[in-house]
N, C-alpha and C positions, 0 to 999 in steps of 0.2 A: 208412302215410304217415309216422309218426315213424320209423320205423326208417331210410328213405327218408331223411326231413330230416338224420338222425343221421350217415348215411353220404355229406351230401353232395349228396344228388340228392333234386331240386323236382318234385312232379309239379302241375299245372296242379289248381286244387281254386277253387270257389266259395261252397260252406256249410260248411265246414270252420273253425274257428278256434283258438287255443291254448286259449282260456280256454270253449270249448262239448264239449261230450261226440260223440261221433263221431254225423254226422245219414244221411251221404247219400244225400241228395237231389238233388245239382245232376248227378251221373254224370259229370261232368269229372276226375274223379281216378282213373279206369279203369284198371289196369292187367290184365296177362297172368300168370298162374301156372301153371307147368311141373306139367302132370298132372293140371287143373282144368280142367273147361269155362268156359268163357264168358269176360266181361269185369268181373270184383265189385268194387267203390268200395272202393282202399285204403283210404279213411278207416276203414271199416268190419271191416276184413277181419283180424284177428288174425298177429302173428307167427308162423312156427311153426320149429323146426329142420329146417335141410336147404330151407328153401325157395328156388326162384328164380325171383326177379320181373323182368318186361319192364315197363317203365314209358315207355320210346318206343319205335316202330316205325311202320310206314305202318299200319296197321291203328287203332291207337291214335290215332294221328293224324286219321286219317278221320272214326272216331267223334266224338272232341273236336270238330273243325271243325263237323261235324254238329249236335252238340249246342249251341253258339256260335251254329251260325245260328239256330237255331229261337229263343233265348233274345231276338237280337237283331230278329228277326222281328216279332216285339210291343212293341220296345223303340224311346223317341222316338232319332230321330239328331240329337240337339241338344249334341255334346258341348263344341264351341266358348264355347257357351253356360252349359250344368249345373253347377252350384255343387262337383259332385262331378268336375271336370274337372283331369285330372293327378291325383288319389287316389282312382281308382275302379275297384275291382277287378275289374268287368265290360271294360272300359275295358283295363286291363292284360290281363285273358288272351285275349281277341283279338287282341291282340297276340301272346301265349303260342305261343297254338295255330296260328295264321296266317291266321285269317280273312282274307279279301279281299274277298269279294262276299256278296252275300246273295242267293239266287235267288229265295224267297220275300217275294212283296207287302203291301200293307199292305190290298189290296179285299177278304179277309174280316174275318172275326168278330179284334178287337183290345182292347187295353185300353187304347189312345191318349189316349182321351176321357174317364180315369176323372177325378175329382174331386182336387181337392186337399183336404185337411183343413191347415185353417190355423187350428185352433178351440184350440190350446197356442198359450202366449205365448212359448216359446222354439227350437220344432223345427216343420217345416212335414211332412207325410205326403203323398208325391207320389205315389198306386196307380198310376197310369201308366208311373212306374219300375220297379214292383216286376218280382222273376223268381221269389217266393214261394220264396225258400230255407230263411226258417222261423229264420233267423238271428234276427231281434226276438223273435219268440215264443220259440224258447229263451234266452236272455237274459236274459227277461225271467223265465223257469220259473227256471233254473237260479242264475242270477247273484242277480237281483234279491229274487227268493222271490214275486213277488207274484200273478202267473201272470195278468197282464191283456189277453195279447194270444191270438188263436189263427189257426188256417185254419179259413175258415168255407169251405162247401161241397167240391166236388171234382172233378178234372178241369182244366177250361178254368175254371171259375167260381171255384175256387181265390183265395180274397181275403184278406189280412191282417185282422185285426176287432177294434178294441178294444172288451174286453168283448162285450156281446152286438150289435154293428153299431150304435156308438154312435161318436159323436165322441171322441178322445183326451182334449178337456176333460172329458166328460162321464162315461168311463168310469173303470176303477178303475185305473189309471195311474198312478205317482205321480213322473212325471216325472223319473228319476233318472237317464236318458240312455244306460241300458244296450242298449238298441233304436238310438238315432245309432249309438252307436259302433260298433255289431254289425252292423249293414245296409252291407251290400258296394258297393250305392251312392246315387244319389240321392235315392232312396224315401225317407228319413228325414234329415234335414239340418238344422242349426242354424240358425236363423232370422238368426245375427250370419254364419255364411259365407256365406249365401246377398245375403246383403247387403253386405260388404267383399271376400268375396274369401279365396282361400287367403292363410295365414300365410307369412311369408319367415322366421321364425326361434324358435324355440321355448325356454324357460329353466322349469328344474322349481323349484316351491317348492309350500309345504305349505298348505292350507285354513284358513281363519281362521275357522271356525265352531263345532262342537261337538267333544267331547274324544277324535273316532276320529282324528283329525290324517292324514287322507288325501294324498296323496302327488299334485298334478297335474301336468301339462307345459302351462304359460299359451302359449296358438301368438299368436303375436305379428304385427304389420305395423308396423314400427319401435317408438315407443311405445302402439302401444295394442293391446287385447287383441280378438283377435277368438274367440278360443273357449277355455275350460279343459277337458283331457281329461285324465280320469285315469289314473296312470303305473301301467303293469302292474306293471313294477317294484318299485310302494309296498309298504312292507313291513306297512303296514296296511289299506291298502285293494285290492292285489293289482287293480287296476285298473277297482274299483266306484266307484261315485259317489253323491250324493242331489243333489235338487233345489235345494238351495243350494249346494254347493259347485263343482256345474258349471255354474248357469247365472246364482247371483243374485250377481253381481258387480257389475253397471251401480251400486250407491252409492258406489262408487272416484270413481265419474266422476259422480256426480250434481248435480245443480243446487244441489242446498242445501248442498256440502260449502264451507266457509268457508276460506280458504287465505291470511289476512291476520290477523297478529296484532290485537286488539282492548284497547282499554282504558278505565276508567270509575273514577270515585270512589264513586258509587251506583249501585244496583240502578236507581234510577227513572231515572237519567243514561241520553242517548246512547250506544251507543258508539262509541268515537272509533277509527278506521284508523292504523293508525302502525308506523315501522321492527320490526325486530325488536331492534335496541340498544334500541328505546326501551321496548319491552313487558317484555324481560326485564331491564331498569335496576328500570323500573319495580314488575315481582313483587318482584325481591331487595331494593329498597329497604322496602316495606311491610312483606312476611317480619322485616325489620332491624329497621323501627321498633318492629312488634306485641313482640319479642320483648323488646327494650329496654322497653317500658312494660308488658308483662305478664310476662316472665319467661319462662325457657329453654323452658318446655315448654308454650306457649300457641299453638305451632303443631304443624302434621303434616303428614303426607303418606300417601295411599290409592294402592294400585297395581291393575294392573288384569289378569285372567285373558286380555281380547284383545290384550292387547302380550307385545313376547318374551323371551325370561329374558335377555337382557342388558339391556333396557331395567327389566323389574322390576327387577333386580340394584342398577340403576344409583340407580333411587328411593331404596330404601331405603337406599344406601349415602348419598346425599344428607342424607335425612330424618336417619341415626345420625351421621354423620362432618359434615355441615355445619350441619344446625339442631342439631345435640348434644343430641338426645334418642331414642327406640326409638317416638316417635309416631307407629308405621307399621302400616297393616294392609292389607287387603287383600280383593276379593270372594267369595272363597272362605270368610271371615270367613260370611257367609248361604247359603252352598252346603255344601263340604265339610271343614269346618274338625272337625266331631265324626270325620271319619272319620281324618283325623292324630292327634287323640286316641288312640279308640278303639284302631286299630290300630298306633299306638305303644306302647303298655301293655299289650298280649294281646302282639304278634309282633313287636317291636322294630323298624320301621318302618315312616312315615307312606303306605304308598302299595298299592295293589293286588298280588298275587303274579305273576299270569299275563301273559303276550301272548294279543290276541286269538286266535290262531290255536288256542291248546289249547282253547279251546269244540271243536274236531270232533275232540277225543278225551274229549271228557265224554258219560256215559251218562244222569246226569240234571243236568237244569238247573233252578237255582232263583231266578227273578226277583223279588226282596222292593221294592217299591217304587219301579220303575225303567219306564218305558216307551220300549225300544228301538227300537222303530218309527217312533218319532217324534222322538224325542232323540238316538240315535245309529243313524239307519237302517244305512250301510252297515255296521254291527261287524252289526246284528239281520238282514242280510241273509244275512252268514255262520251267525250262529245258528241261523237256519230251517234251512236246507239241514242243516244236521246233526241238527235235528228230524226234517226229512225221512227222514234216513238211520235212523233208529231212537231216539233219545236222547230221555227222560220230560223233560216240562215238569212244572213246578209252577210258580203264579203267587202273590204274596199280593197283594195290591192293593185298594183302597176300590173301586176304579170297573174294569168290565172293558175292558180295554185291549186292543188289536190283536190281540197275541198270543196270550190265551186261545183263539182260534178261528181262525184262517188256512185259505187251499185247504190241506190233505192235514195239517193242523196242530191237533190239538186239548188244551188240556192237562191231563194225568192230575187235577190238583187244582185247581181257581181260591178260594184262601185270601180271603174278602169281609169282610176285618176291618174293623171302625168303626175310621175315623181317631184317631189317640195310641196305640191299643192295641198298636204294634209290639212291647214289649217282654214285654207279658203273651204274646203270641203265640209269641214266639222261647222264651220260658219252658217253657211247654206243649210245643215241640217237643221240647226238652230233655229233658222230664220223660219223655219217651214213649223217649227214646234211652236214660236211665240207666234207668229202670225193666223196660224189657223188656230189658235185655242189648244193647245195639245198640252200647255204646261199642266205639272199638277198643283197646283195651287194651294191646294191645303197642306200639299208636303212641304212646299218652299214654305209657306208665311211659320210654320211652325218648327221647321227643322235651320231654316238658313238666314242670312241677315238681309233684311229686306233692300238697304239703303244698296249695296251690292248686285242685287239682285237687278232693281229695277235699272241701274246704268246698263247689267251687261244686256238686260232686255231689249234698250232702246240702241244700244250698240248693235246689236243680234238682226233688230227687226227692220234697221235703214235696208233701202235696195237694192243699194252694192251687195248686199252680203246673201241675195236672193237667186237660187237655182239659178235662173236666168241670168243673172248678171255673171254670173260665178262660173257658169260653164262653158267660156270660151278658156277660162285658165284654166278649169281643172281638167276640162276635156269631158265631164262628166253629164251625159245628156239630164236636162233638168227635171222631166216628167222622172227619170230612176232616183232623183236624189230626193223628189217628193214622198216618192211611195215607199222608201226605205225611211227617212224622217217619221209618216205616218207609222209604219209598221211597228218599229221602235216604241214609239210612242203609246199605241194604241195596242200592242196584241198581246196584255200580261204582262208578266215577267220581265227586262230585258235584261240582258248580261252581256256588257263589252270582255272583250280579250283581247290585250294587242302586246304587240312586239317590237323588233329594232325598228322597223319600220316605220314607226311611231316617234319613236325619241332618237335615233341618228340622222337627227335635221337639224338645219340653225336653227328653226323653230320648235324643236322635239319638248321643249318644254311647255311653250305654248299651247301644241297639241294637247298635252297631257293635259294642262289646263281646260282645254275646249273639251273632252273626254267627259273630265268629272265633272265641267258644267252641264254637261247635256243630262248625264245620268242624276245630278240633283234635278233639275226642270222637270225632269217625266217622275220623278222618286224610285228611282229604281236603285234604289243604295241602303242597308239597312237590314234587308233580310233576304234569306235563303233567297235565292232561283237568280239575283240581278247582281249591283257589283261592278268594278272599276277594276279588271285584272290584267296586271300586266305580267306576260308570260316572260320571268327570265330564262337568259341561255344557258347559263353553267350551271352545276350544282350546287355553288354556296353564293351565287351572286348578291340575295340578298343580306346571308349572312355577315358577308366582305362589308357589305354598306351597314349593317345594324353594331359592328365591330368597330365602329369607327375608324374605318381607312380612309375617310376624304380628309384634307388637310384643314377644315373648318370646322369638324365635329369632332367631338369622344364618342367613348359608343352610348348609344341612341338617341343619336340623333342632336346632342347637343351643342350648343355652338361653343367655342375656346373661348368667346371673351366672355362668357359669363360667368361672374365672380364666381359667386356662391358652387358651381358645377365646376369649374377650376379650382378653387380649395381645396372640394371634397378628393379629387381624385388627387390632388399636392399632398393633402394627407395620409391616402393608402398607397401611395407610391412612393412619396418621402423624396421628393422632388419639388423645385420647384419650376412649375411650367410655364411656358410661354400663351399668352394670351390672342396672338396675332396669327390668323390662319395664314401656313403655309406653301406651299408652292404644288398648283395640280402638276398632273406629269405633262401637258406642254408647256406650261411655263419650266421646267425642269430642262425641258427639251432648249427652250431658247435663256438661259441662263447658260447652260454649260456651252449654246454656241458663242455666249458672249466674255464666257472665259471663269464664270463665278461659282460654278455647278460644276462640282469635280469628281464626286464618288456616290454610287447609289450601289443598294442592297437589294435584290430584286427575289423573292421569293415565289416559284410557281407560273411565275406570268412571262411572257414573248413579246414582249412588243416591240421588235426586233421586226416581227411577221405580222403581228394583230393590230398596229396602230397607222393611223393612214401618213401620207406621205412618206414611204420606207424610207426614202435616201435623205430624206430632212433627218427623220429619227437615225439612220445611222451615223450619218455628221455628226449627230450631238453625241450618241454613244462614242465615238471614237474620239469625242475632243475630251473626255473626261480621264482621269488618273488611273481610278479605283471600280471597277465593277464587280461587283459579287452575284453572283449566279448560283440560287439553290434552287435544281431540276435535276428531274429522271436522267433527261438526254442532253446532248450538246445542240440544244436547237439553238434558234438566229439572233436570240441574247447574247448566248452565253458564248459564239464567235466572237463577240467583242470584248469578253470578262477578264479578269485579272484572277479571276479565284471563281473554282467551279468548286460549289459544298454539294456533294450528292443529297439526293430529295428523297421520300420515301414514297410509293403511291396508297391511294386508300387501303389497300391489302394489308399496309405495315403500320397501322397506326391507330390510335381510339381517338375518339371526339365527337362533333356533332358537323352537323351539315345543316342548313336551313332552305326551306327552295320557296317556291314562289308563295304558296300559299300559307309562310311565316310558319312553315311548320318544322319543329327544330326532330332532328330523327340518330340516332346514334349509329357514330361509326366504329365497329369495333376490330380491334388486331385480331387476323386470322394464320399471320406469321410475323416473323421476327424479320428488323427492318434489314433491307440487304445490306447497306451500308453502314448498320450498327448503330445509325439514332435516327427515332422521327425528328420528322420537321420540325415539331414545336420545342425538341429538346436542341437542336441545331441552334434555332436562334435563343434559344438561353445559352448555350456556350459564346455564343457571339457577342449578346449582351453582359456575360460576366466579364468577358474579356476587355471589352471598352470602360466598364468601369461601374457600370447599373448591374447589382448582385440581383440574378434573380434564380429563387430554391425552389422548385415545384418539382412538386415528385411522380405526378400524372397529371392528363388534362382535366380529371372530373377538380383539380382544386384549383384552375385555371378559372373552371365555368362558376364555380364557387364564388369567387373575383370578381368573376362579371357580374352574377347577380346579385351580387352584395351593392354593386355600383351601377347596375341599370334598369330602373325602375318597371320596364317592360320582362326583364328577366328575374324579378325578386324571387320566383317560384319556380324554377328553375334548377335542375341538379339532373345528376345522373342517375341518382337513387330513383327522383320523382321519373323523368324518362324510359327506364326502364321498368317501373310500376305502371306506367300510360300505355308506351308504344310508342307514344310522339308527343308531341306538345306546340298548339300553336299560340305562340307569344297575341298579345301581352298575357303572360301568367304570374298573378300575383295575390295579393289579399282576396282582392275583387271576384278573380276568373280564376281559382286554384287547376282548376283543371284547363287552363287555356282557353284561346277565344279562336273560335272557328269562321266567325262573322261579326264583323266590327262595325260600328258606326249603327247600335241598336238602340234607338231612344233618342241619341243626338251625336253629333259627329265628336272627335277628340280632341278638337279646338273648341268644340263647343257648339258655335252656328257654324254650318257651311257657309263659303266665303266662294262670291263667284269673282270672276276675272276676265276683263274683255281683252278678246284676243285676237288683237288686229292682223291679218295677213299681209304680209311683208315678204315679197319674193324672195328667196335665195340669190346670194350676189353669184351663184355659179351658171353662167348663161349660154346656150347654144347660142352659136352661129355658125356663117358659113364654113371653117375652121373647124371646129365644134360644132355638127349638127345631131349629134344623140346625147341620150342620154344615158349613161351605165348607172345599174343600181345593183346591190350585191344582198347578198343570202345566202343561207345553208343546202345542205341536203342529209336526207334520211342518216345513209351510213357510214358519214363523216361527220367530226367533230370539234368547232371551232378552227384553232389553226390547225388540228388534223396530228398533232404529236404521240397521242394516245392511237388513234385509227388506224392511222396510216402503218402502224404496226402490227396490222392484224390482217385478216382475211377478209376485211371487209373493204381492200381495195378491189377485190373482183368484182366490188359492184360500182366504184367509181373511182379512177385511178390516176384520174388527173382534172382539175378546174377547166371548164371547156367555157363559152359564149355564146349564151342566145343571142338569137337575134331572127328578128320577123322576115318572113319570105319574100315580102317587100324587098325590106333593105340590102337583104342577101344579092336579089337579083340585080340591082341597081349597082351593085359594085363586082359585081362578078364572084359572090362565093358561093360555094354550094358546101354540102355537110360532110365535113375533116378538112375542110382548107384549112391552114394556117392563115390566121388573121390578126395582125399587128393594130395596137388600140394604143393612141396617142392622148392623152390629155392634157391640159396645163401644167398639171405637176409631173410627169412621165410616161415611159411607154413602155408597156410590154406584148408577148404575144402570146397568143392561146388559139385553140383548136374552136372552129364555129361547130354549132348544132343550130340548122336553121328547123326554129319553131313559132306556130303561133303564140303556145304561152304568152310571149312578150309580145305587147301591142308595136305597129308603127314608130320608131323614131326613139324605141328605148333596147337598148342589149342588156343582158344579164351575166353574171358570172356567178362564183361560189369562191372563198379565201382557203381551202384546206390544204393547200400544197404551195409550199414558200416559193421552189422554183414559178410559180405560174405570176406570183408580183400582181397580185390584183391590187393589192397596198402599195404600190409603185405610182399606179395611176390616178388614186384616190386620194383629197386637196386635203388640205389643214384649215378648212372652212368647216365650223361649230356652232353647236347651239349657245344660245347668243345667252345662256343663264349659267350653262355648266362645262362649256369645252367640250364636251360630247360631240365624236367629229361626224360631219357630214356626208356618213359614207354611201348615203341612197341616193345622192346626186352628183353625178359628174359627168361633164359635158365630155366629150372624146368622141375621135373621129376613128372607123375601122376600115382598113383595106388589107386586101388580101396576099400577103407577103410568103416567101419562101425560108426567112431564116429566122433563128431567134431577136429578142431586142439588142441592143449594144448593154442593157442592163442585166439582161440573163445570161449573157455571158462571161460578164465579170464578175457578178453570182455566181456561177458554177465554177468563176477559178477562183475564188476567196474562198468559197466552200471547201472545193478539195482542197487547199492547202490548210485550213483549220483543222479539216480532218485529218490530215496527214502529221500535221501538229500536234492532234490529240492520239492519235493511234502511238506513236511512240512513248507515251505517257502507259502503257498496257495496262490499263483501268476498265475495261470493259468487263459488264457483268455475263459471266458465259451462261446461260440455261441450260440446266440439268433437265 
């Protein structure tokens, strides 16, 4: 059938797809081969030389037709009607083939009558469509990895089944749409076509969720969206999807999104509806006065990982060039700010080595702290499948996570270290590589600086730092930390991947360091299949950090006091700037408690809900003068703000996104912004108004700007972007078309630079007060603080932050699963609903942060990594018992809430959906 396509000529196919492995099953794709009996399904049928294939003739024909009817025999004739009407490939190839009549009636045995499953909130399962091609079920094997669909019976009885003849809610599904797209016709169908109607026109832009930066085509019906399907095309997601990015959209359009600037003098004030002159007079005047009565640097500015690198760009050029200070930082400051550290100082730059795609040339994989499944499904969908193919897992992880165990997926090691211990761990691995002979030797002496090398070896190789000694802290029995060490080492390829897990420690830098020590020692950095990648959360986290949001860099990566790189940008900005990096946001946080930190401008980000210690961070919100708040919603910021500027979502705006694997992707306006300007044009009115003229007339002459000014972006444009598809930086003289894999020949400092990384407990300590441990994470169909989610139907699959906790500890305190369970720690207490599970080992609880009511940032300390402030949120000590009422902090939460709300609702600013 390819060879066929290749040459030209279409043969009529029904299970057949580009992106499924040859099935068939439907016998439509029949052809004739010279010297061969019979009629074999090109799909299936190998090339071979010297062959000659008939692919029409009346015989072929016949068959076909034949085959057509019987399909169509059991099939409703409601086409007029079917949501799948004009793109339905049953539909098409009776057309194909020439059907005209059907001679067969509808008075036997049928599937007319079968059920609808309408038990998903986004796709409807019509069996009455079905022609059981098996499309969903491979899709769902091969694509997706998750294997939840099958043919149950045989013959006529022949029925699609999620899981074991269960509802698609019910079963193990996990709704990523790989089964819509793949069903040839109206059997499986979005719930939003079946209800508007095909699309009249279609505009590709990128996912504004977690940091795979998937690639969709939004099908449109003028301005609204009626389904997102993901672009084969994508150069990251090759035409996968998860359950939010194709289907939890509807918060663009939600009820509560605010789309009228707001304004107040106090927190306890109204707020008051007004022009947009009037709200941004209004910001810049306050910004003017705070600064005049407190001095230059009594204000800032936070940017945010969900806006795009030209609107970050624009913040911090704001914050530096028009409030004249570096008071800028950014959310990656609590996610991955140790790993720009870390991997600045070992490999000369802040970012991961690989594109996703080199995972299906890695023989072993090694997951430290990351759970893929849930955090970035579709990159972990391609990871399976190359599990599948043969390639060793190893996991290290507190809590067993998805991956340890999948259908046909098990992994060789599951590392159960007690939470802090990551670096005693990466220690021990070490130890086992220098002592047994495992280094690669001829990669260090040539690729890395030897003098470096041989300290961190003898550092590595004493016997503290040996399994045995090591496994009474990490918990980590020492025969598994050998044979994971070995495997690594010795089985090909290796390829790390990690996550917060990894870097939201005091020592989250240090880990990262011990990371990309290990992966130089074995050589596994450099090329395809191996690599140092760390999976960010959001969609432009790495972006936010190559933009220059930390208060110590420009963008990329450079430091403020260097002259020459200060000039140049004093020059294109016609300012002059300050040389002395300025204030992370917890020093912001303990400046304005100290009375000198009076207005911040906060763009897209919540750290109201996202930053730990909540009641520390709201003291310092509420001691300040001036808050500005640009967001969709009145989340737990902007209860504190003085000036709410409505936000636009990725739906209302162009620009670019960057995700983990430095790949820059275009996001393009599919409608006009509801609040009458994007983001990036907001804060230019902001900065006109303070007194920094800034003229841009779209963001592609923003990106312009940048690449003029960041050596990594020289080649770089909208024009080049959209001639690519994508473009992963550094793109310049060098790499015109981007660099896929970094660190080819020699690293970007030049030699690798190892670092010994001594393990130094966490000062956060169990005792008898404190005897667990709470560590925190994601889940699948939530996202981050849950502001976008939680707006959608994808609360019916988790609808409130609940607590693990082992069966152990359950029983020892009296909980069983839905008690109310009150969790105290040093810095606060809240309560949450238990789910007692093994997942979490003995002596640790688990939670998830997507719901502000639940305060999991209540109980979590303002203990940080000791290089970047990056808080501590995988360790905190907290004691749980089994309680009947809310905290005393969530109930004064819920009365500060409703009264903000009730403050804002009079202000009749709400965006109503049409």
């Amino acid at each position: 059938m390819s060879a066929a396509v290749d040459a030209g000529v279409r043969v009529p196919k029904l299970c057949a797809t580009d992106s499924l492995e040859a099935f068939g099953s439907c016998r439509l794709c029949l052809v004739e081969i010279d010297g061969r009996p019979g009629t074999p399904a090109s799909c299936t049928t190998p090339v071979a030389p010297g062959m000659k294939v008939t692919t029409q003739n009346k015989q072929l024909a016949d068959i076909r037709r034949g085959v057509m009817e019987l399909y169509i025999s059991d099939h409703p004739l409601d086409c007029l009607t079917c949501p799948a009407n004009g793109h339905c490939e049953l539909q098409d190839m009776a057309g194909v083939v020439g059907l005209r009549e059907v001679r067969y009636g509808y008075e036997g045995a049928n599937h007319l009558i079968a059920e609808k499953d309408t038990s998903n909130p986004y796709f409807t399962f019509d069996a009455s469509k079905c022609i059981v091609c098996s499309r969903c079920v491979r899709a769902c094997d091969e694509q997706q990895g998750t294997l939840a669909l099958t043919i149950q019976n045989r013959g006529f009885d022949s029925t699609v089944s999620a899981s074991q003849n269960v509802s698609f809610m019910d079963s193990e599904c996990v709704s990523c749409g790989a089964c819509v797209q793949a069903c040839p016709t109206a059997t499986l169908s979005e719930n939003t076509l079946i209800e508007k109607g095909q699309a009249e026109h279609s505009i590709t832009t990128t996912c504004a969720y977690c940091g795979v930066g998937c690639s969709f085509r939004a099908e449109m019906q003028g301005e609204e969206v009626v389904r997102m399907v993901p672009n084969m095309d994508g150069h990251a997601n090759h035409g996968h999807s998860c359950v939010k990015g194709r289907f939890a959209i509807g918060y663009a359009t939600h009820s509560d999104r605010i789309v009228k600037p707001m304004i107040r003098a106090k927190i306890t004030d109204p707020w008051r509806e007004v022009s947009w002159e009037e709200a941004i007079s209004y910001a810049a005047s306050e910004l003017q006065r705070i600064q005049a009565k407190y001095g230059r640097d009594s204000i800032g500015g936070i940017t945010s990982s969900r806006c795009t690198n030209e609107e970050t760009y624009l913040v911090q050029k704001l914050v530096r060039a028009g409030f004249g200070n570096n008071n800028v930082d950014t959310c990656a400051r609590v996610c991955h700010s140790p790993t720009g550290y870390g991997l600045k100082n070992t490999l000369g730059e802040s970012a991961g080595t690989q594109n996703f795609d080199s995972v299906m040339k890695a023989d072993v994989i090694f997951v430290i702290g990351a759970n893929p499944t849930d955090g970035h499904p579709v990159f972990a969908s391609q990871m399976k499948r190359r599990l599948r193919q043969g390639a060793k897992l190893i996991v290290a992880d507190p809590r067993r996570i998805d991956l340890v165990r999948t259908p046909h997926i098990e992994a060789e090691q599951h590392l159960k270290l007690r939470p802090g211990t990551n670096v005693a761990l990466i220690n021990s691995l070490a130890h086992v590589i220098v002592t047994e002979g495992l280094v690669k030797e001829d990669f260090v002496r040539a690729r890395c600086e030897m003098p470096s090398f041989e300290k961190w070896r003898s550092f590595v190789a004493q016997e503290r730092n040996s399994p045995e000694a090591m496994q009474a802290v990490t918990g980590v029995p020492a025969a598994d930390v050998r044979a994971a060490a070995r495997l690594y080492a010795t089985g090909g390829n290796g390829a790390i991947y990690y996550g917060l897990g990894v870097t939201e420690h005091s020592q989250g830098s240090t880990m990262v360091m011990g990371i990309a020590n290990l992966a130089m020692a074995t050589g596994n950095i450099g090329r395809e299949g191996v690599g140092v990648n760390p999976l960010r959360g959001q969609n432009n986290v790495q972006g936010s950090c190559d933009m220059g949001s930390f208060p110590h860099e420009f963008p990329g990566y450079r430091h403020v006091s260097d002259d020459s790189v200060r000039a140049m940008f004093e020059d294109a900005w016609g300012m002059k700037l300050q040389g002395e990096p300025g204030l992370r946001i917890p020093n912001m946080f303990e400046a304005a408690l100290d009375g000198d930190f009076k207005g911040l401008y906060i763009e897209g980000e919540d750290i109201a809900q996202s930053d730990p210690n909540t009641q520390h961070v709201t003291a310092a919100l509420t001691s300040m003068e001036c808050i500005i708040v640009q967001d969709l919603f009145l989340n737990e910021s902007a209860k504190f703000a003085h000036v709410f500027l409505p936000g636009s979502s990725f739906l209302e705006k162009d620009g670019t996104f960057t995700n983990a694997e430095r790949r820059i992707s275009r996001v393009r306006k599919v409608m006009k912004p509801k609040s009458g300007y994007a983001d990036w044009e907001i804060t230019q009115l902001l900065s006109n108004a303070v007194g920094y003229p800034m003229n841009y007339a779209h963001p592609s002459e923003i990106m312009d700007e940048i690449a003029r000014l960041t050596p990594t972006f020289t080649g770089v444009s909208f024009a080049r972007i959209d001639e690519l598809g994508s473009i992963q930086w550094p793109c310049n003289a060098e790499h015109p078309e981007g660099t896929p894999t970094m660190h080819i020949g020699e690293f970007v400092r030049g030699k690798g630079k190892f670092l010994v990384t001594e393990y130094v407990p966490t000062a956060e300590k169990v005792n008898a007060r404190f005897p667990l441990i709470l560590t925190t994470g994601r889940i699948l169909s939530q996202y981050n603080v849950g502001a976008q989610t939680r707006r959608t139907e994808n609360n019916q699959w988790h609808d409130e932050d609940r607590l693990e906790i082992h069966p152990q500890d359950a029983e020892d305190r009296g909980i069983a699963e839905g008690d109310w369970v009150g969790i105290e720690s040093r810095a606060g207490d809240t309560v949450l609903r238990a789910r007692v599970t093994e997942r979490v080992q003995p002596g640790v609880v688990y939670t998830t942060f997507h719901f502000p009511e639940s305060g999991a940032n209540v109980i979590t300390t303002d203990n940080s990594d000791w290089a970047t402030n990056c808080p501590e949120y995988k360790v905190t000590a907290v004691q749980a018992i089994r309680v009947s009422q809310p905290s005393d902090w969530q109930r004064r939460f819920r009365e500060f809430s409703e009264t903000q709300e009730s403050l804002m609702k009079s202000a009749d600013v709400l965006f109503v959906a049409k």
